[in-house]
C-alpha positions, 0 to 999 in steps of 0.5 A: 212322877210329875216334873217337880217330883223329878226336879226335886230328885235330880237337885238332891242328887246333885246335893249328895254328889257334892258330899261324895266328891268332897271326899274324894277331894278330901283323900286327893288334895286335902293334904295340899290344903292343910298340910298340918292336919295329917300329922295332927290327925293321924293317917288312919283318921285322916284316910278315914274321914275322906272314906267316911265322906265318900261312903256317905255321899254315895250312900246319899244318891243311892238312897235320893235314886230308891236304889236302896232304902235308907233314911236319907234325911237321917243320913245327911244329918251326918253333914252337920258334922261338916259345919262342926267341922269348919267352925272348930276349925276356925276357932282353934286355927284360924282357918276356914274350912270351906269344903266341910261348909260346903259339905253341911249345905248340901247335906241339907240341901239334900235332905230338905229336897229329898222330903218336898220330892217325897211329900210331892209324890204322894202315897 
């Protein structure tokens, strides 16, 4: 692998590893955050959604590393459920959700380098 196929690899792995520390957050402070969303939610989809994020963003670096053969593209498209997110969430509270914008530019920053890094490389 030359340097910039490296480059690429690291930079989408440090994309997905901002989605899967996201989900961690989500399950440590996101109560603190939004204290409202638990009941509003649900304790089952809340757990779940931070779970689902962590799920996904290790799936991601695993998938970024060749640890396992995923489409990791398709699978960061998931984040664009993070920007659905934030602007639902702006329009019917009034809040932003900064973690789950932040989520959607990863996970098209993971995606995006993961292809230049795949299409770098060669057959």
């Amino acid at each position: 692998m030359n340097s910039n196929v490296i480059r690429n690899k690291c930079l989408a792995a440090a994309c997905a590893t901002v989605i899967a520390y996201s989900g961690i957050l989500h399950e440590v402070a996101g109560q603190l955050i939004f204290p409202w969303a638990p009941e509003f939610f649900g304790p089952i989809f809340w757990h779940g959604i931070g779970i689902l994020v962590l799920i996904i963003g290790l799936l991601l670096i695993a998938g970024i590393a060749e640890v396992i053969a995923i489409p990791v593209t398709a699978l960061a498209t998931v984040g664009g459920l993070g920007a659905a997110a934030a602007v639902t969430l702006m329009a019917t509270r009034g809040e932003f959700h900064f973690f789950a914008f932040c989520d959607f530019l990863a996970a098209i920053g993971a995606a995006s380098l993961n292809r230049s890094a795949i299409r770098l490389r060669g057959p």
